[in-house]
N, C-alpha and C positions, 0 to 999 in steps of 0.2 A: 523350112519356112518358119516353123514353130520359133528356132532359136533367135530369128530377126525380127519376131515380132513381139509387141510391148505384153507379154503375157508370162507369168511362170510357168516351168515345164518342171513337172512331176512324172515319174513311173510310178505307178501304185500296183501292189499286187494281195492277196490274203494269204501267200505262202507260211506256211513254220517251218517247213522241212531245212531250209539253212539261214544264215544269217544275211545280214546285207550286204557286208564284205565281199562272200562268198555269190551273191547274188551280182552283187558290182562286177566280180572279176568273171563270172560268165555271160552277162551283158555284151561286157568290155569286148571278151570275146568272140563274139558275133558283131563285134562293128559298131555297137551302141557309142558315140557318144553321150558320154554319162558320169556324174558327179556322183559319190557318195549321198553327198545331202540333198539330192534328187530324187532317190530314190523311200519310198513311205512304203512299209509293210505293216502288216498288223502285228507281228513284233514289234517293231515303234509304238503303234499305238497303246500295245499292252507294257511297253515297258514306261512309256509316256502316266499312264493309270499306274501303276505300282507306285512312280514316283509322288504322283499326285496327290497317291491316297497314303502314302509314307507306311509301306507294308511290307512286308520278306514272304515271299514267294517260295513256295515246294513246286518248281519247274518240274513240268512232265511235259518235255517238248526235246526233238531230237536233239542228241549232242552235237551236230552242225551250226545249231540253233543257238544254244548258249552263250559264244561270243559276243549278242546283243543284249545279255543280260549282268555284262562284267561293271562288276562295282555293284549290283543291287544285293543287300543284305539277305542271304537267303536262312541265317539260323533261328531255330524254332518259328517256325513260318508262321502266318496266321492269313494264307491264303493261298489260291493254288492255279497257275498256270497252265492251261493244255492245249498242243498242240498236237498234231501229228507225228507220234511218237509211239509205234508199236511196241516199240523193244523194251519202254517203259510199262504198257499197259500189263501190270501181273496183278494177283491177287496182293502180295506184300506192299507194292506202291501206293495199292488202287486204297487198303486200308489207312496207308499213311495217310494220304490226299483224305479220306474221309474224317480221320480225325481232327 
């Protein structure tokens, strides 16, 4: 009913753990009718703000996740992305990120 009526349809989730791609193509697979650019995570949002604010990010968000951040300049960062990413969370990162 949604898709016949005069309204946009969004999926929205606050997932980091993968990308939207990757999110699309498990949707897709449970039956979801669903577009790429329907779908809004807070990945988008935050890569939406990176761009915004014309910054290079030290991601500490899972390597699933990364693929929504291709093409943003991440050399000598001067900000820091987190997401649910244990595998990143260590003493050596956790220093980078504070520097």
């Amino acid at each position: 009913r949604l898709r016949s009526a005069p309204v946009t349809v969004r999926f929205v989730t606050n997932t980091t753990k993968e990308s939207k791609r990757d999110l699309l193509e498990r949707l897709a697979g449970l039956g979801f009718d669903i577009a790429e650019h329907e779908i809004f995570t807070s990945l988008t949002a935050a890569r939406s703000l990176l761009e915004q604010q014309q910054v290079r990010p030290l991601l500490l968000v899972d390597d699933k996740a990364l693929p929504d951040f291709t093409g943003i300049g991440t050399d000598n960062p001067n900000a820091v992305v987190v997401g649910l990413a244990p595998e990143h969370f260590h003493y050596e990162m956790m220093n980078k990120a504070f520097r």
